[in-house]
C-alpha positions as CSV (number, residue, x, y, z in Angstrom):
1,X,-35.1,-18.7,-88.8
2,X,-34.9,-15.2,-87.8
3,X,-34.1,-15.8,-84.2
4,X,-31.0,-18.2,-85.4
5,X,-29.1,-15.3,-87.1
6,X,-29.9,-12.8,-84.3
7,X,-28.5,-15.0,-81.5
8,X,-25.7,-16.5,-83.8
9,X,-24.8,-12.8,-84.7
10,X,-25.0,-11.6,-81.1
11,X,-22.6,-14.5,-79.7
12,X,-20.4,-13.8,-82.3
13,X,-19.9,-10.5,-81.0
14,X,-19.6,-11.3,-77.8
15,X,-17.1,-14.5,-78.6
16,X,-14.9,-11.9,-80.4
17,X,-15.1,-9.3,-77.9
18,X,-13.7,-11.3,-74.8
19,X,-11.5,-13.2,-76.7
20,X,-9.8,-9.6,-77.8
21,X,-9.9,-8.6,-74.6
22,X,-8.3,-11.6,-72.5
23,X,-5.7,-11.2,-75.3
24,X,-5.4,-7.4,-73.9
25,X,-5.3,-8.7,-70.2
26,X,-2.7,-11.2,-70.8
27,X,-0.3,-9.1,-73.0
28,X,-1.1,-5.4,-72.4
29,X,0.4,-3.7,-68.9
30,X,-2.6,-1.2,-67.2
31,X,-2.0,2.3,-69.2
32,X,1.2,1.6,-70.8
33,X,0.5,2.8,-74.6
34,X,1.9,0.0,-77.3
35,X,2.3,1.8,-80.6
36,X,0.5,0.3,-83.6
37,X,0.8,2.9,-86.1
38,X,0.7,6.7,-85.4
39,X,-2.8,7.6,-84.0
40,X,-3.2,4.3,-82.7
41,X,-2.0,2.6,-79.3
42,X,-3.2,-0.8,-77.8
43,X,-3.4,0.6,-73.9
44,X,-5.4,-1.4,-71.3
45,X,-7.8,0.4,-69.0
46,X,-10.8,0.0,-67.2
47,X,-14.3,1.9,-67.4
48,X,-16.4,2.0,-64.4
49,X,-18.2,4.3,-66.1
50,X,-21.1,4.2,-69.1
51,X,-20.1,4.3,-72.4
52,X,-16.6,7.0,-73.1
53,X,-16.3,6.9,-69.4
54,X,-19.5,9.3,-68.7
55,X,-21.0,8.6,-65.7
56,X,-17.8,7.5,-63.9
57,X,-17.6,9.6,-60.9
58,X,-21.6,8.6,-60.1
59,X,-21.1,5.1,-60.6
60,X,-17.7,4.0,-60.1
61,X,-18.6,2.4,-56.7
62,X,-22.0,0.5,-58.3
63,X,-21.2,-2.3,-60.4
64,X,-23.7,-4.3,-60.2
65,X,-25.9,-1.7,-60.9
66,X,-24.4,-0.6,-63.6
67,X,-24.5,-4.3,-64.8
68,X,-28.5,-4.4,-63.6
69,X,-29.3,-1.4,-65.5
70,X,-27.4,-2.4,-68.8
71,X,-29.1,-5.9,-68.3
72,X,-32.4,-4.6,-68.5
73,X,-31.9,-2.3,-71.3
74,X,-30.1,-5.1,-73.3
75,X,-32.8,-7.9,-72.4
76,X,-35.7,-4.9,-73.9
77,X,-33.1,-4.4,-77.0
78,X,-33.1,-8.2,-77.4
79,X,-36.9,-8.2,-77.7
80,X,-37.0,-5.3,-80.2
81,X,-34.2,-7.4,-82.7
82,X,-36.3,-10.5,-82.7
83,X,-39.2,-8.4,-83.7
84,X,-37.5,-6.4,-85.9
85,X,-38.6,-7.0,-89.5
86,X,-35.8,-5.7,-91.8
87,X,-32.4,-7.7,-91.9
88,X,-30.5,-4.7,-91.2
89,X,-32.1,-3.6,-88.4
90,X,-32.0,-6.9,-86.8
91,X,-28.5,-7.2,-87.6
92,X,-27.8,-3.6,-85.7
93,X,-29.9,-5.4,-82.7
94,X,-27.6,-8.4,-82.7
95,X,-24.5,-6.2,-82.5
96,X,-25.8,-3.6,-79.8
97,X,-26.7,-7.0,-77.8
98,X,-23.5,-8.7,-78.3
99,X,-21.6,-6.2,-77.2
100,X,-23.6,-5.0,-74.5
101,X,-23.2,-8.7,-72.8
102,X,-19.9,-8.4,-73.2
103,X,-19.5,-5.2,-71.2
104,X,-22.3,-7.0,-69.0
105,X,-19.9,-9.8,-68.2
106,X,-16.6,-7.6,-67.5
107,X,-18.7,-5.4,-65.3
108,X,-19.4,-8.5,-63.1
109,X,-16.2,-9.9,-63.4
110,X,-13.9,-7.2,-62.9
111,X,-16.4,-4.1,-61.7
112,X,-15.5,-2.4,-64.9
113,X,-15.4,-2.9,-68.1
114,X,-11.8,-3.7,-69.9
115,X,-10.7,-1.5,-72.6
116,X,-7.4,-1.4,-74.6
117,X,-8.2,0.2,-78.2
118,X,-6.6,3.6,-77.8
119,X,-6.8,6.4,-81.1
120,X,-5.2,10.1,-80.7
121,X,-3.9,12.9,-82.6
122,X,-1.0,15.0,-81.4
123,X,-2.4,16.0,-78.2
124,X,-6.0,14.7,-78.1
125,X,-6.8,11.5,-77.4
126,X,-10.2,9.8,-77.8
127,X,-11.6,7.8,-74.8
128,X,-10.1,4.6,-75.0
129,X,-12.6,1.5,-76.0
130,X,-13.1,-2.1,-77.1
131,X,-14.7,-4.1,-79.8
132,X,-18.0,-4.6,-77.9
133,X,-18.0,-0.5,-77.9
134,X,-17.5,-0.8,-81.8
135,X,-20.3,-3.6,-82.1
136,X,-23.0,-1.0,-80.5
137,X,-21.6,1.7,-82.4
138,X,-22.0,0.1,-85.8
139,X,-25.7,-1.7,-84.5
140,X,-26.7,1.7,-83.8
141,X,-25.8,3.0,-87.4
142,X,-27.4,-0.1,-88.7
143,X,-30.7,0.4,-87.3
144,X,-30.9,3.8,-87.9
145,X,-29.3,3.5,-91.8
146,X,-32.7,0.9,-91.6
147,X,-34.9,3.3,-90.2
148,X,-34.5,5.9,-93.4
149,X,-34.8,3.4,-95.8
150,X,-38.3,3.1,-94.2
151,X,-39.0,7.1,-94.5
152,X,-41.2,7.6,-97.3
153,X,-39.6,9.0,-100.6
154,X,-40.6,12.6,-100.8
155,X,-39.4,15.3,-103.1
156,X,-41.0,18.1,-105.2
157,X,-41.7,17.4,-109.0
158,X,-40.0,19.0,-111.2
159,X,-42.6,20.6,-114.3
């Protein structure tokens, strides 16, 4: 039953995350900020980059490698959440996964990936991202917030 929720989980992420963004590519024009609420803009962009845009300049030209290398690591972080034994940390597996496929498949379809969720304040502006981005953000917080709660309890007696 374990393997249900992972994969249900993981294709919810990714069902969400290129819904949200053919909703961007139909509506949104490339870089022209829509204002939600001060701090936040919907503004479509792409990333041929790694997550953030690092790695842009080195593999801006390589999509399909970028896909190929974020395939394998996905496919490796797949068989650590079905292994994984805690519900949280399977759950932050699932989410990494889902949204990592969803990257995956804009890589291949467009050579980058889309992005329109765009956050600033006054003058700085953080890199603009999408929900698959949030998915693997909050997976990695999950697995990690399950990783402590294995740590053994420690803590000197009082006496």
């Amino acid at each position: 039953m374990r393997w249900r929720s992972f994969i249900g989980l993981a294709v919810l992420v990714f069902v969400l995350d290129q819904g949200t963004k053919a909703a961007a590519l139909a509506v949104l024009d490339y870089r022209v900020p829509v204002p939600v609420f001060p701090g936040f803009n919907l503004t479509l962009g792409f990333n041929t980059g790694a997550s953030f845009g690092m790695l842009y300049n080195i593999m801006a030209d390589k999509p399909m490698v970028m896909a190929a290398l974020t395939s394998a690591l996905t496919v490796f972080l797949a068989c650590m959440g079905l292994r994984a034994r805690l519900p949280l940390e399977r759950a932050g597996f699932a989410l990494i996964v889902g949204g990592a496929c969803g990257n995956i498949l804009d890589r291949l379809r467009h050579g980058a990936v889309t992005d329109f969720l765009d956050f600033y304040w006054r003058d700085w502006s953080w890199p603009t991202f999408n929900g698959a981005d949030v998915a693997i953000f909050l997976g990695a917080a999950a697995i990690l917030t399950a990783g402590m709660k294995r740590l053994p309890k420690t803590g000197a007696s009082v006496g």
